[in-house]
N, C-alpha and C positions, 0 to 999 in steps of 0.2 A: 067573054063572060068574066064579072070582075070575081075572087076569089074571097067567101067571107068566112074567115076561120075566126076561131075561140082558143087564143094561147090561154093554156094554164100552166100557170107559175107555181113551181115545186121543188122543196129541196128536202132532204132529213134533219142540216142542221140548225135549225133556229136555237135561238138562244132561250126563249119564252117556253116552248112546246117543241124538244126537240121530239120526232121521227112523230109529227102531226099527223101526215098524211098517208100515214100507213096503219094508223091506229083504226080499229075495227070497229063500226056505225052497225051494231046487228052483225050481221055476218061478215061484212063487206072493208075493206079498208075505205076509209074518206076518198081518196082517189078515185074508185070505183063508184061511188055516190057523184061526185062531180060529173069525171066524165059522163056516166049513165043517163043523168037529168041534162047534159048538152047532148046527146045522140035524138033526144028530143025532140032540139029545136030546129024546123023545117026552113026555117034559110042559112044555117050554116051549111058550110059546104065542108070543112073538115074541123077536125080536132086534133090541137097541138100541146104537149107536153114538154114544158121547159125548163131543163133542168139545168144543174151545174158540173161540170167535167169531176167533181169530186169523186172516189171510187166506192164511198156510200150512196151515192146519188144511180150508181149505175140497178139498183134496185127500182128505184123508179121507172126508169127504163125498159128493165123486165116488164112491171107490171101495166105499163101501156101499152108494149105490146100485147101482154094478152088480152088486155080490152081492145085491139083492134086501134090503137089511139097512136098518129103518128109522135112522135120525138125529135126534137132540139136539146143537143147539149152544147154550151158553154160556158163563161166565164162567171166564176160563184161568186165575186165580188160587186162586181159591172152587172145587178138587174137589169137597168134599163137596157145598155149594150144588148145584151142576151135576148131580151124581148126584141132590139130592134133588127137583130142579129137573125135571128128565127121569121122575124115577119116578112123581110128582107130574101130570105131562102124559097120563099112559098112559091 
């Protein structure tokens, strides 16, 4: 069975909108809105969390796991790496 997962790409420090995706939608961090609306969708088979080895990044990481959401961390410069890196693990 082939494996169909939903990498989401995340980090704290953007330059535009730094700490995005911990910023609170209602009660909830954006993170938590993401994941949420992909536990959804009926042919994913998992959900991944890709973040960057930085040690603000390791908050994200926290919070996937308590969404039950597995985690990829790598290289905060090299996106694509990282996504190919993570999809590559699965």
């Amino acid at each position: 069975m082939n494996t169909v997962a939903a990498i989401v790409q995340a980090r704290l420090g953007s330059s535009r909108f730094p700490g995005k995706v911990v910023q609170k939608i209602g009660e909830h961090p954006m993170l938590w809105h993401v994941c949420n609306r992909l536990k959804g969708c009926r042919t994913l088979n998992m959900i991944v969390v890709s973040t960057s080895r930085q040690s603000a990044d390791r908050q994200l990481v926290d919070l996937a796991h308590q969404y039950d959401v597995r985690t990829y961390v790598g290289s905060e410069l090299d996106v694509l790496d990282r996504y190919y890196q993570c999809a590559t693990a699965l």
